[in-house]
PDB file with SEQRES, HELIX, SHEET and CRYST1 records, atoms N, CA, C and O in Angstrom:
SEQRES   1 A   83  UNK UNK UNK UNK UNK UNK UNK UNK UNK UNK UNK UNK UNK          
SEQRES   2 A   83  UNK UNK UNK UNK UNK UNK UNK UNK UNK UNK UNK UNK UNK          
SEQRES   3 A   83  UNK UNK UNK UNK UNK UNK UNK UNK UNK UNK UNK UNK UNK          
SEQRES   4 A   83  UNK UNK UNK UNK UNK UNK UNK UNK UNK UNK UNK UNK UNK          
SEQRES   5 A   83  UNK UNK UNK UNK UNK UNK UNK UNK UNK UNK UNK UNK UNK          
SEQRES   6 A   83  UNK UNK UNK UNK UNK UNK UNK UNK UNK UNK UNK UNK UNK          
SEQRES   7 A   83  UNK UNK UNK UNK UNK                                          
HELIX    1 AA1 UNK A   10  UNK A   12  5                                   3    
HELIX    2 AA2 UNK A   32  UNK A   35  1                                   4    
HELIX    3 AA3 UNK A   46  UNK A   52  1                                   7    
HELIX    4 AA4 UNK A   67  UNK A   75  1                                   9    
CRYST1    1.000    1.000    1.000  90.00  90.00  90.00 P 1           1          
ATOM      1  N   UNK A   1      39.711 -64.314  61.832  1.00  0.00           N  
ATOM      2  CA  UNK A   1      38.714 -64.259  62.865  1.00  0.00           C  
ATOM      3  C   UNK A   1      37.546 -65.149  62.443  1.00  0.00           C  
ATOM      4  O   UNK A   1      37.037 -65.003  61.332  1.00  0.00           O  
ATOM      5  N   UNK A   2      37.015 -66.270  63.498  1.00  0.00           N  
ATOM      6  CA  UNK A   2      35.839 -66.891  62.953  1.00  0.00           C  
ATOM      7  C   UNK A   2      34.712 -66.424  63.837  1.00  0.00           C  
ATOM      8  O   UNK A   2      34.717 -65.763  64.876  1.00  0.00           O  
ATOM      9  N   UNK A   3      33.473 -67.110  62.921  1.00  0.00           N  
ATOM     10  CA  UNK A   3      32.312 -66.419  63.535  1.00  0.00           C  
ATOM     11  C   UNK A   3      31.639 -67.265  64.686  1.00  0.00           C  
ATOM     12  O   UNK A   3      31.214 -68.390  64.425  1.00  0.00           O  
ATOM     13  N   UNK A   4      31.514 -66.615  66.246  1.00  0.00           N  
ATOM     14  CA  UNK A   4      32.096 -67.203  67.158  1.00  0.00           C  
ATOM     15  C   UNK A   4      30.668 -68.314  67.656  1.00  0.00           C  
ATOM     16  O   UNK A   4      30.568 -69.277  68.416  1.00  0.00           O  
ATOM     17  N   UNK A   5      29.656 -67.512  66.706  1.00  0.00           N  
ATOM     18  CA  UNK A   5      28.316 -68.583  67.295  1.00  0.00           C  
ATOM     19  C   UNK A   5      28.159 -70.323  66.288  1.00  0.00           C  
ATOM     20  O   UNK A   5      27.311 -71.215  66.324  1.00  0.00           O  
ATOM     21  N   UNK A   6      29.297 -70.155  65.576  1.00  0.00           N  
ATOM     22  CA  UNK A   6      29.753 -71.391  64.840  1.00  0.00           C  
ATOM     23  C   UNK A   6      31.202 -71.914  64.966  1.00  0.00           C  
ATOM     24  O   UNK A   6      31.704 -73.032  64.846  1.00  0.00           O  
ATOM     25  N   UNK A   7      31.552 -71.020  65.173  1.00  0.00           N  
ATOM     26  CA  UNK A   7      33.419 -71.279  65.478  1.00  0.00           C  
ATOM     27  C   UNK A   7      34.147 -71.784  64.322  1.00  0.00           C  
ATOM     28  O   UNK A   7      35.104 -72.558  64.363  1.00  0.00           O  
ATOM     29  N   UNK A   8      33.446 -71.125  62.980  1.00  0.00           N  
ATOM     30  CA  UNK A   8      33.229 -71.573  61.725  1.00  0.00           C  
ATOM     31  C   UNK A   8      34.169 -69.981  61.182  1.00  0.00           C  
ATOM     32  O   UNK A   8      33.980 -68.889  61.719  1.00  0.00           O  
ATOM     33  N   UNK A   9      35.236 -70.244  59.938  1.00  0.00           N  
ATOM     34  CA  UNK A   9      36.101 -69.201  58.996  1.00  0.00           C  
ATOM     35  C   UNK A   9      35.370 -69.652  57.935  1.00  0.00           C  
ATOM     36  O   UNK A   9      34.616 -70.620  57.841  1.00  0.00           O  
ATOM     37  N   UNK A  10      35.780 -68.609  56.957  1.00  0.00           N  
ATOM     38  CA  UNK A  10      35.086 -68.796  55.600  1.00  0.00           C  
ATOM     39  C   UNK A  10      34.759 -70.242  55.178  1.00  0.00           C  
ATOM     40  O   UNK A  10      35.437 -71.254  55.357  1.00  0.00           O  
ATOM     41  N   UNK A  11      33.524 -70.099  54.556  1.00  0.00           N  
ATOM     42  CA  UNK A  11      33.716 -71.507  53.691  1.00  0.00           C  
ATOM     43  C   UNK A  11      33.556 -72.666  54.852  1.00  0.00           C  
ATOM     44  O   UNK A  11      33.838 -73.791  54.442  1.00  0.00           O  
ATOM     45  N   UNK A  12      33.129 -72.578  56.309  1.00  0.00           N  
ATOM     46  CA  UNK A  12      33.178 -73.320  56.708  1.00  0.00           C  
ATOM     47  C   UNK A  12      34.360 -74.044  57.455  1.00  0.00           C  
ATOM     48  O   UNK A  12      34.278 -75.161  57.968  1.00  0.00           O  
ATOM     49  N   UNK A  13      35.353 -73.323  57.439  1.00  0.00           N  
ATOM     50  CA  UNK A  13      36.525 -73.825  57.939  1.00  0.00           C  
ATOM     51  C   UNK A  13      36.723 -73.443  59.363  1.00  0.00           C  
ATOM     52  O   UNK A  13      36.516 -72.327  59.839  1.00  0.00           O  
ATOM     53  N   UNK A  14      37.169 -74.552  60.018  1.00  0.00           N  
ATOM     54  CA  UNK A  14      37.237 -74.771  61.293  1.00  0.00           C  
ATOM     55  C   UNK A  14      38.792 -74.463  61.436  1.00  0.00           C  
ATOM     56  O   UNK A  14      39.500 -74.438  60.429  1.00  0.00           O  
ATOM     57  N   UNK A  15      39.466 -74.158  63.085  1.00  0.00           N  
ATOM     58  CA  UNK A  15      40.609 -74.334  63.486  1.00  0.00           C  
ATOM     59  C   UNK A  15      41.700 -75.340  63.177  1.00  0.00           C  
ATOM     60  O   UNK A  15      42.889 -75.324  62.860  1.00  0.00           O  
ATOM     61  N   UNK A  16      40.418 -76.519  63.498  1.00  0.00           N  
ATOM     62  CA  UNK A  16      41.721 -77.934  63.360  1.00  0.00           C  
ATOM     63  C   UNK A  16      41.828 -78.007  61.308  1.00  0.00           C  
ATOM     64  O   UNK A  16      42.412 -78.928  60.737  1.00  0.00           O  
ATOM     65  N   UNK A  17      41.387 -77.266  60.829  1.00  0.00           N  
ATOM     66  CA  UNK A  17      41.748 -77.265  59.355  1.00  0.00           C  
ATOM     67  C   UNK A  17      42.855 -76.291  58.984  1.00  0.00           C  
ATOM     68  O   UNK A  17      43.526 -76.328  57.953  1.00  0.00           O  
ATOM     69  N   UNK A  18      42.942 -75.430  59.962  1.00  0.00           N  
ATOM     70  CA  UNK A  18      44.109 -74.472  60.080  1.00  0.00           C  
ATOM     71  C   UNK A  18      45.819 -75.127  60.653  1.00  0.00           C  
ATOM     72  O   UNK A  18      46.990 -75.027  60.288  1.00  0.00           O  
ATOM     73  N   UNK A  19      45.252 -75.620  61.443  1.00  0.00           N  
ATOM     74  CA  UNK A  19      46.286 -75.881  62.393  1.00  0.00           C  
ATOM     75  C   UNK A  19      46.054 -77.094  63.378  1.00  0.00           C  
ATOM     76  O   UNK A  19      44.995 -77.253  63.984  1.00  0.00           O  
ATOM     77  N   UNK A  20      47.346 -78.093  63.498  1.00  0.00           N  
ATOM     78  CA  UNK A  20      46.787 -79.203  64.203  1.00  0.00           C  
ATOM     79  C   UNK A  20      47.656 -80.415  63.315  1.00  0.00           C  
ATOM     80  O   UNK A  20      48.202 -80.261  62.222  1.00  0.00           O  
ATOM     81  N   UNK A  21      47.609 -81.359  63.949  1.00  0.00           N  
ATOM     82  CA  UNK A  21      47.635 -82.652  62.801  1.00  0.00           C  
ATOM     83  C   UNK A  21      46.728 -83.067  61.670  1.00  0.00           C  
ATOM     84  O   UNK A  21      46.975 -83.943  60.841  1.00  0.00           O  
ATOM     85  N   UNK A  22      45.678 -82.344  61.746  1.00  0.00           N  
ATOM     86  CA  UNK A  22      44.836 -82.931  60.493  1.00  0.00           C  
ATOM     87  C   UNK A  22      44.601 -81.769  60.137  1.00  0.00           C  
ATOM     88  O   UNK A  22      43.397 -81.527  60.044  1.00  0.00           O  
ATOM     89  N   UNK A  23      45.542 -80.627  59.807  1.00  0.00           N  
ATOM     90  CA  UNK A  23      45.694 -79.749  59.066  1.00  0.00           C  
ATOM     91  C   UNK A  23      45.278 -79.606  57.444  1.00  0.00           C  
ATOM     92  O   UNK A  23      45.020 -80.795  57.259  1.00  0.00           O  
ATOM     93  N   UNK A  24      45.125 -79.205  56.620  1.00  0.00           N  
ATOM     94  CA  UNK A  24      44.497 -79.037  54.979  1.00  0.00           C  
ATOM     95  C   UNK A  24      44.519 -78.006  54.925  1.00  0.00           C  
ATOM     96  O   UNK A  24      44.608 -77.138  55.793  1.00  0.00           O  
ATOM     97  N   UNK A  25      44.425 -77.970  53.723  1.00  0.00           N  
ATOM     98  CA  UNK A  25      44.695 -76.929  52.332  1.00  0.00           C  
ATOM     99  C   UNK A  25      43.477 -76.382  51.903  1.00  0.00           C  
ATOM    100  O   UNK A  25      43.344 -75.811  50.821  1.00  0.00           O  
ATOM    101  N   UNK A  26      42.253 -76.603  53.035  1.00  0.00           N  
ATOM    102  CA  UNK A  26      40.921 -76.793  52.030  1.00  0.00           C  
ATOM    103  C   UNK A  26      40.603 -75.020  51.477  1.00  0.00           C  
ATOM    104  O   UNK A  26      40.023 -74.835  50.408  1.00  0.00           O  
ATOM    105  N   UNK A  27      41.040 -73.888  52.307  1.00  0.00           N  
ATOM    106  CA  UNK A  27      41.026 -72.427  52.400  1.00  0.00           C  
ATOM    107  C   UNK A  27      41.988 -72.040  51.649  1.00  0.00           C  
ATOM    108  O   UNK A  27      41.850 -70.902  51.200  1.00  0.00           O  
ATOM    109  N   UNK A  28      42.777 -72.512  51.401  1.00  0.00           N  
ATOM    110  CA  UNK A  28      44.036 -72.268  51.094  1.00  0.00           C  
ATOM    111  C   UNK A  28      44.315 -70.662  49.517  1.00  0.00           C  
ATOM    112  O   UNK A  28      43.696 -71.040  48.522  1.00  0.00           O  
ATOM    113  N   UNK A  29      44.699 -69.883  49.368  1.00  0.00           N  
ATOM    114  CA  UNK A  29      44.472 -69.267  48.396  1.00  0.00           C  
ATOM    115  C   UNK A  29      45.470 -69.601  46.766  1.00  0.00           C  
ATOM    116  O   UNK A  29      45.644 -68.789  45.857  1.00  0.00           O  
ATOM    117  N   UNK A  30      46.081 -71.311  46.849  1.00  0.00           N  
ATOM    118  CA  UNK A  30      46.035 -71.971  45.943  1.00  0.00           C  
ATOM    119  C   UNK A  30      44.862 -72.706  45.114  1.00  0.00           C  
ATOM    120  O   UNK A  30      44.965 -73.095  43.950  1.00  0.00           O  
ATOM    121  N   UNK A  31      44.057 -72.787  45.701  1.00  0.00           N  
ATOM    122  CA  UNK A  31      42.839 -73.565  45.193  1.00  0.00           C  
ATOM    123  C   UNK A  31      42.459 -72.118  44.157  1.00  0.00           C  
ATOM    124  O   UNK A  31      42.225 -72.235  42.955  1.00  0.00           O  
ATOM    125  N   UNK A  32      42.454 -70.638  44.970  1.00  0.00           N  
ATOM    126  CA  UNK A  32      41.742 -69.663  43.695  1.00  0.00           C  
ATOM    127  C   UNK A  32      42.553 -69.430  42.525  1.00  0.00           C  
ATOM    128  O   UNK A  32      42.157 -69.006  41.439  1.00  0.00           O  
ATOM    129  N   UNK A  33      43.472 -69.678  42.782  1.00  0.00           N  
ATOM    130  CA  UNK A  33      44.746 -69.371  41.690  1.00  0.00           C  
ATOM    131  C   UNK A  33      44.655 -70.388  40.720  1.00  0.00           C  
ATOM    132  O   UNK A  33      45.323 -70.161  39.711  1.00  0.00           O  
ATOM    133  N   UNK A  34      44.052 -71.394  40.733  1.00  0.00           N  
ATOM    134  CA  UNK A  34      43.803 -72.269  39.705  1.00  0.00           C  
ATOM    135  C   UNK A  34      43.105 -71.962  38.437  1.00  0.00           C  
ATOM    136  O   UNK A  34      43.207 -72.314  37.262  1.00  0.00           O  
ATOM    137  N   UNK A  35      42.205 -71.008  39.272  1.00  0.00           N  
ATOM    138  CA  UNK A  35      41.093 -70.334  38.453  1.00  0.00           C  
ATOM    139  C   UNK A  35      41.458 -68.582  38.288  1.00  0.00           C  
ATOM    140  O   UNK A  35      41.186 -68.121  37.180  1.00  0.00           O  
ATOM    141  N   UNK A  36      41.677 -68.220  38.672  1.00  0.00           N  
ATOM    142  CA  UNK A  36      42.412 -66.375  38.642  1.00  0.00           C  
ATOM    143  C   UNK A  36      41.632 -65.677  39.920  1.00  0.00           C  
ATOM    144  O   UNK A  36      40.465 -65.592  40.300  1.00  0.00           O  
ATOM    145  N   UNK A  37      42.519 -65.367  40.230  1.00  0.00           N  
ATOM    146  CA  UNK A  37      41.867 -64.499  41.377  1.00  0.00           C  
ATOM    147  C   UNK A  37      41.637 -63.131  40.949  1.00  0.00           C  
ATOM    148  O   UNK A  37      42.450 -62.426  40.352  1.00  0.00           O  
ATOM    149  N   UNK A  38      40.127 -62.727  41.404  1.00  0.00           N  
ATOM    150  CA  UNK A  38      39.913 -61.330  41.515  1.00  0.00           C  
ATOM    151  C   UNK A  38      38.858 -60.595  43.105  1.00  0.00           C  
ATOM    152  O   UNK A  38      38.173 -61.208  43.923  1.00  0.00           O  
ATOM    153  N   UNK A  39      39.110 -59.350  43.006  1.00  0.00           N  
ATOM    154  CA  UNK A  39      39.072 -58.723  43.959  1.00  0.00           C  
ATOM    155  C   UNK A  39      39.092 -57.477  43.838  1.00  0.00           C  
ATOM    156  O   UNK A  39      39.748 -56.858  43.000  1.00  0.00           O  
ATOM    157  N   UNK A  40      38.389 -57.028  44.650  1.00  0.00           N  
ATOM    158  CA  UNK A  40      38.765 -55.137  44.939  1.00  0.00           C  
ATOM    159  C   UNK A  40      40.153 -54.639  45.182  1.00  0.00           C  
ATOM    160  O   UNK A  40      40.327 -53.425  45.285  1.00  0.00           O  
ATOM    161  N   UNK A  41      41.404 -55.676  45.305  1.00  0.00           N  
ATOM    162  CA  UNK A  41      42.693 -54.973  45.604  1.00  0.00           C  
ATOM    163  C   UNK A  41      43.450 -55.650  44.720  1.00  0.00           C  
ATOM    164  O   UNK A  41      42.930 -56.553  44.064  1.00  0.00           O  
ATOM    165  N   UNK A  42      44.821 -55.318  44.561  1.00  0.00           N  
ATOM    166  CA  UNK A  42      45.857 -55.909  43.789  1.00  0.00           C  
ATOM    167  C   UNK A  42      47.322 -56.238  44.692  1.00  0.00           C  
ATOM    168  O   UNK A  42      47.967 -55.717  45.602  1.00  0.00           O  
ATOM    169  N   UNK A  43      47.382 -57.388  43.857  1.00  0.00           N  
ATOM    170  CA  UNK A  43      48.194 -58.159  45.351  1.00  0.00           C  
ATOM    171  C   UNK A  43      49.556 -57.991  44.078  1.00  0.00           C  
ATOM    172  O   UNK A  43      49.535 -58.552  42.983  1.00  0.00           O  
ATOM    173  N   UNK A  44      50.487 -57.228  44.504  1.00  0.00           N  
ATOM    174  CA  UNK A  44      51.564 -57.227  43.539  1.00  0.00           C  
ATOM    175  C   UNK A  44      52.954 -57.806  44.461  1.00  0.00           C  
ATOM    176  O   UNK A  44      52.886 -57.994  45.676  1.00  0.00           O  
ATOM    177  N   UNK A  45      54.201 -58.045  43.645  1.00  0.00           N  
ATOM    178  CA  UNK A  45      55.401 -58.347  44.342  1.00  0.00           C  
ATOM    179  C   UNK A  45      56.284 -57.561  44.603  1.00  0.00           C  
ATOM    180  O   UNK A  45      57.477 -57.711  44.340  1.00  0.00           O  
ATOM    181  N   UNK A  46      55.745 -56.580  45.185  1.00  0.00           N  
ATOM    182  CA  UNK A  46      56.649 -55.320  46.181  1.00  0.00           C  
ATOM    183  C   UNK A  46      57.968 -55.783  46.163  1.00  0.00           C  
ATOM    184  O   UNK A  46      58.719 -55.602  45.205  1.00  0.00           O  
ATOM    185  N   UNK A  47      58.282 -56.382  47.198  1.00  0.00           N  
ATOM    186  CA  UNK A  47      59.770 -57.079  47.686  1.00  0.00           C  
ATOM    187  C   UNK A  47      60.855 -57.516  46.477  1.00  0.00           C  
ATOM    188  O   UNK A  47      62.085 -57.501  46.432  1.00  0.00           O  
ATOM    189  N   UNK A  48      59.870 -57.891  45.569  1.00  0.00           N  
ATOM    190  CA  UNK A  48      60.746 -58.036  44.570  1.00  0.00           C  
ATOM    191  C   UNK A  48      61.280 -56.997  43.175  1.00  0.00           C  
ATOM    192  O   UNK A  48      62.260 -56.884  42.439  1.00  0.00           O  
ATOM    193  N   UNK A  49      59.692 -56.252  43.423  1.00  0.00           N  
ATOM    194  CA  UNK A  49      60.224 -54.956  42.380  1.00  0.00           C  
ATOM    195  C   UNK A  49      61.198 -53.931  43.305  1.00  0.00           C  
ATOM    196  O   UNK A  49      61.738 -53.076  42.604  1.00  0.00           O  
ATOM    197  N   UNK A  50      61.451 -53.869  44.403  1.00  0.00           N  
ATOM    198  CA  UNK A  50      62.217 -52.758  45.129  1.00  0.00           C  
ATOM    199  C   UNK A  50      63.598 -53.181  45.215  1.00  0.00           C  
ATOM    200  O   UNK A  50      64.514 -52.359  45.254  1.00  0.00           O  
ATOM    201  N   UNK A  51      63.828 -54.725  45.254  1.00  0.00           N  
ATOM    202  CA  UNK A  51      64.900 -55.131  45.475  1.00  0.00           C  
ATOM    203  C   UNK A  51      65.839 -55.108  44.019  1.00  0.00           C  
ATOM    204  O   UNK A  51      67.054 -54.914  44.002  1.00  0.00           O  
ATOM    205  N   UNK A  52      65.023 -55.342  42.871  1.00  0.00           N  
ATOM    206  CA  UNK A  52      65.636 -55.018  41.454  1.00  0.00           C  
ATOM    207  C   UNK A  52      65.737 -53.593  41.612  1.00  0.00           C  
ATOM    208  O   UNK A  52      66.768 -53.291  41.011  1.00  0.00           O  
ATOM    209  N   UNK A  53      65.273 -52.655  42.049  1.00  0.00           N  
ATOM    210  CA  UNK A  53      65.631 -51.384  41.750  1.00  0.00           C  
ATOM    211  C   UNK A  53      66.280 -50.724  43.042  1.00  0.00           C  
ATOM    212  O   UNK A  53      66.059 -49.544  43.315  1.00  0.00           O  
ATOM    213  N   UNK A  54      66.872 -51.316  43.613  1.00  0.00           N  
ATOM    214  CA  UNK A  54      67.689 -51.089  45.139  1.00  0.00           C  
ATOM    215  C   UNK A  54      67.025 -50.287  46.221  1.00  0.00           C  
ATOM    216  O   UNK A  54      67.647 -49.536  46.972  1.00  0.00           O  
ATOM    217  N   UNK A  55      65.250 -50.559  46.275  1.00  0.00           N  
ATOM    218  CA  UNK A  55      64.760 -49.594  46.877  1.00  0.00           C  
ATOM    219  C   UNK A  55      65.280 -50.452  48.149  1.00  0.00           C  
ATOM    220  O   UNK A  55      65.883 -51.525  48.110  1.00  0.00           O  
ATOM    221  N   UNK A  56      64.814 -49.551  49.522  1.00  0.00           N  
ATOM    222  CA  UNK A  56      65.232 -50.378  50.739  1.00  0.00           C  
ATOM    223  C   UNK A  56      63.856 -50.402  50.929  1.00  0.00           C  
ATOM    224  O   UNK A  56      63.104 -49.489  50.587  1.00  0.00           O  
ATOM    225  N   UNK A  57      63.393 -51.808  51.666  1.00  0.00           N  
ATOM    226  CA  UNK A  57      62.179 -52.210  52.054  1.00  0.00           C  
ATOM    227  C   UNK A  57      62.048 -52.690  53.106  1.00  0.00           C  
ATOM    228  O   UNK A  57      63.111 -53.065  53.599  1.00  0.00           O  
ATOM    229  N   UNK A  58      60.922 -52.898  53.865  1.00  0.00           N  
ATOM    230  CA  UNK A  58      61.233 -53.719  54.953  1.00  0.00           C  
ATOM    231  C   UNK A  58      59.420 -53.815  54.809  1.00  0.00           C  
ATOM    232  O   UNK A  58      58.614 -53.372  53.991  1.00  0.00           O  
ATOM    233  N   UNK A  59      59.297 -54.733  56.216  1.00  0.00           N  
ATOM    234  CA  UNK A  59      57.625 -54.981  56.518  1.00  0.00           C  
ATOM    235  C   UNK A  59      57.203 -54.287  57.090  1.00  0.00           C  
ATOM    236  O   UNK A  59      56.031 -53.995  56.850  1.00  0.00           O  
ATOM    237  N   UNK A  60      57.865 -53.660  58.108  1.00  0.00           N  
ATOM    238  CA  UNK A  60      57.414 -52.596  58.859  1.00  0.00           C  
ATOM    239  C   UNK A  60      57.872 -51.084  58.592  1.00  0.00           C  
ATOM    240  O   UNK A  60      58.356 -50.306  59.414  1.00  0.00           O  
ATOM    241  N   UNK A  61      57.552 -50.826  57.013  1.00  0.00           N  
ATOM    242  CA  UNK A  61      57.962 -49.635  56.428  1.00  0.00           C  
ATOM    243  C   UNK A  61      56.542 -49.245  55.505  1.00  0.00           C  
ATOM    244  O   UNK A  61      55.827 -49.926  54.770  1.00  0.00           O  
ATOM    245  N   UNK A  62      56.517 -47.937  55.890  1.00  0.00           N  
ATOM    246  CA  UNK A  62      55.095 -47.053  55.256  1.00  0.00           C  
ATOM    247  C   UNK A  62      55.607 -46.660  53.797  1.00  0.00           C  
ATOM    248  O   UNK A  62      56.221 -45.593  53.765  1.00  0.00           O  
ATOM    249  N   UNK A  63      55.453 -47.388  52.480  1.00  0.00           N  
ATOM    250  CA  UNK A  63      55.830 -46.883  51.240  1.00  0.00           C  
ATOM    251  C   UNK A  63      54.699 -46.948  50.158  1.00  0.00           C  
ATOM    252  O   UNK A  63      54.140 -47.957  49.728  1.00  0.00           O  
ATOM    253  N   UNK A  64      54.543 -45.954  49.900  1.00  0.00           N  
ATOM    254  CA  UNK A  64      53.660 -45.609  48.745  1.00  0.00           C  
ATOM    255  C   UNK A  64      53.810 -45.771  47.874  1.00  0.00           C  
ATOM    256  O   UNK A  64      54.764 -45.198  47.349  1.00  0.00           O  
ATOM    257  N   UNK A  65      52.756 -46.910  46.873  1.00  0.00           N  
ATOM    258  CA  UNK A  65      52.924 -47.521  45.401  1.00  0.00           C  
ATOM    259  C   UNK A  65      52.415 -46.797  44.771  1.00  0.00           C  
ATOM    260  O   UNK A  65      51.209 -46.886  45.000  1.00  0.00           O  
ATOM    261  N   UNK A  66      52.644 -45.977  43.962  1.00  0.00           N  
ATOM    262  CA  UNK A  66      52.301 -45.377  42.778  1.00  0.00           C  
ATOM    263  C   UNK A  66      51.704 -45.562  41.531  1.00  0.00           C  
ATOM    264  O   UNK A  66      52.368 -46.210  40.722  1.00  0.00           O  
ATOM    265  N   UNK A  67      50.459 -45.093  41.130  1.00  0.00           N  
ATOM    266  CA  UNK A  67      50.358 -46.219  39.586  1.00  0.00           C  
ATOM    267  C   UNK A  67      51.552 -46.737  38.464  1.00  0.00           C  
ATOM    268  O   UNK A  67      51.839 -47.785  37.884  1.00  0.00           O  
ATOM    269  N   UNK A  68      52.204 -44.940  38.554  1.00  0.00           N  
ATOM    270  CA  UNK A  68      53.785 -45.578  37.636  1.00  0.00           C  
ATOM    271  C   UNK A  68      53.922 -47.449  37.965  1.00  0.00           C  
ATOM    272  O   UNK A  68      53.700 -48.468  37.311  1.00  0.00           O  
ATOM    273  N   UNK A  69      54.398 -47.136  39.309  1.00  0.00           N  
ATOM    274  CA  UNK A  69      54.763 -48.877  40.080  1.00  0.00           C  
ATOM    275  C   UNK A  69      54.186 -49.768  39.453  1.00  0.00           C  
ATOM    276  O   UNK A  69      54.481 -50.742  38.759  1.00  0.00           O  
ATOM    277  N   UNK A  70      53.277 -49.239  39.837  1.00  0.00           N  
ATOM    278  CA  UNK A  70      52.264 -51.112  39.431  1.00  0.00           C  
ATOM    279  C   UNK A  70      51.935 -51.126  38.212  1.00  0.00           C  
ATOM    280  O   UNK A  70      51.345 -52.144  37.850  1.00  0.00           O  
ATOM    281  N   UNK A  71      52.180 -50.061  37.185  1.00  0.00           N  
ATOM    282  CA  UNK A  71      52.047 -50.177  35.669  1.00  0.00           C  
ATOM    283  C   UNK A  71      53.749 -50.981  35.245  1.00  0.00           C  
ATOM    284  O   UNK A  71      53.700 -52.064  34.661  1.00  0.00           O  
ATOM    285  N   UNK A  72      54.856 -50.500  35.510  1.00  0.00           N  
ATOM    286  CA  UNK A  72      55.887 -51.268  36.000  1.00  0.00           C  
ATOM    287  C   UNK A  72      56.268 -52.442  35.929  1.00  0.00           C  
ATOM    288  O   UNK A  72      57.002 -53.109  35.199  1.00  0.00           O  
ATOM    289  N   UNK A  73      55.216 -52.688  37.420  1.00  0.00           N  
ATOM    290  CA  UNK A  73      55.731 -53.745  37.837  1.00  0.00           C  
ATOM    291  C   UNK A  73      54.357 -54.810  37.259  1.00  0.00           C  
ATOM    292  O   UNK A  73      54.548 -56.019  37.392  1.00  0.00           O  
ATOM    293  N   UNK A  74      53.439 -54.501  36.833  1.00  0.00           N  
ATOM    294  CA  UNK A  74      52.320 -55.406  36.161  1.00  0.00           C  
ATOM    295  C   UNK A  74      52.605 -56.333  35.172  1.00  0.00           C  
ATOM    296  O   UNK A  74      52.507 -57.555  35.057  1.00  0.00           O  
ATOM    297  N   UNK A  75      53.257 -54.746  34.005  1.00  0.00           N  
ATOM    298  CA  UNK A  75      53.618 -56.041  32.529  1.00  0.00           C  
ATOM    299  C   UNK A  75      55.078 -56.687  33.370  1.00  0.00           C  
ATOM    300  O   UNK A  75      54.916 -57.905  33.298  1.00  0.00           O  
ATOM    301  N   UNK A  76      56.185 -56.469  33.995  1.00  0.00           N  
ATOM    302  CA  UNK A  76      56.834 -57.975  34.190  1.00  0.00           C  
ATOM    303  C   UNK A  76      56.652 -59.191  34.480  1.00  0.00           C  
ATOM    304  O   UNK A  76      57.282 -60.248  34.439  1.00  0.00           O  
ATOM    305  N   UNK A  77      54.840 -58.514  35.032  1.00  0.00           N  
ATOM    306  CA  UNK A  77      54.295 -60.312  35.892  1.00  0.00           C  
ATOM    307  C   UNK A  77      52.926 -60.452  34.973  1.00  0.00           C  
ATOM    308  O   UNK A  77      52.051 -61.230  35.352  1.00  0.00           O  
ATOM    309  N   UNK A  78      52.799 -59.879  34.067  1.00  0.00           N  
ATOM    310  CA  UNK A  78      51.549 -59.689  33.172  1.00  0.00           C  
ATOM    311  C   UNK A  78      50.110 -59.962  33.654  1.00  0.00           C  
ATOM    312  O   UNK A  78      49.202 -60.622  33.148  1.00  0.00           O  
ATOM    313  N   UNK A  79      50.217 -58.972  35.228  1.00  0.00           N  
ATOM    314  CA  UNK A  79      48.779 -58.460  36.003  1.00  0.00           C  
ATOM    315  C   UNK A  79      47.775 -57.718  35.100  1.00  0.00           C  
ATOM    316  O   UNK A  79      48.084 -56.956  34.184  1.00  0.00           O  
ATOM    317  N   UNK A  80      46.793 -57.979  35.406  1.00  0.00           N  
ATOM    318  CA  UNK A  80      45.885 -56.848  34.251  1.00  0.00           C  
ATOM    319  C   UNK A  80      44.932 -56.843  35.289  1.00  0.00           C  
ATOM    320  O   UNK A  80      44.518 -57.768  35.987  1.00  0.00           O  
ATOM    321  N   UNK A  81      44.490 -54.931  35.259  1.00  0.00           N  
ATOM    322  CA  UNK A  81      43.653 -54.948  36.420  1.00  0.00           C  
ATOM    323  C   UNK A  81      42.087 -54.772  35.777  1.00  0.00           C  
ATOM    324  O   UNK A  81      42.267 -54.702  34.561  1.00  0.00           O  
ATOM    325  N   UNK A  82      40.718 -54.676  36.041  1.00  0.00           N  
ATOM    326  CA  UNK A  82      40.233 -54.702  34.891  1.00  0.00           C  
ATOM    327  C   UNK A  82      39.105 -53.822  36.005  1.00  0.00           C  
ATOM    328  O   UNK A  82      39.416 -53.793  37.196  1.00  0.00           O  
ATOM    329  N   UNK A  83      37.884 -53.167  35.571  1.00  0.00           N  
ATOM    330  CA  UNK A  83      36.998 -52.942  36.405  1.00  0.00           C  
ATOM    331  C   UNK A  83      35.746 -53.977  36.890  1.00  0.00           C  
ATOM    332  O   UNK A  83      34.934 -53.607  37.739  1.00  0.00           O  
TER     333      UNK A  83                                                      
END                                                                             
């Protein structure tokens, strides 16, 4: 959603930077990953820890991650959550 009295997304980013022929990367959430991303949430790989352990998953399924989980599934991807 942009803010409509600028027609401006984070950082300044416009539509035609989204989408269009003169499309870019300038938002992109590769640029934070260069540097580590942090945040109030933890973005883990669901789809892939359920599918090693034959859970059934889908996108439009209500499943509850557990700390067990994401302690789990952290050290395989060596996430560290920190305060």
């Amino acid at each position: 959603m942009c803010y409509f009295g600028t027609a401006e997304f984070y950082n300044g980013v416009r539509g035609k930077d989204i989408e269009g022929p003169d499309a870019n990367l300038r938002d992109s959430i590769h640029h934070w990953a260069d540097h580590g991303i942090a945040g109030r949430g933890i973005l883990l790989d669901y789809r892939s820890y359920a599918k090693s352990k034959g859970i059934s998953y889908g996108t439009r399924t209500n499943i509850p991650i557990l700390l067990r989980t994401y302690k789990v599934n952290s050290t395989k991807t060596l996430t560290t959550a920190a305060p």
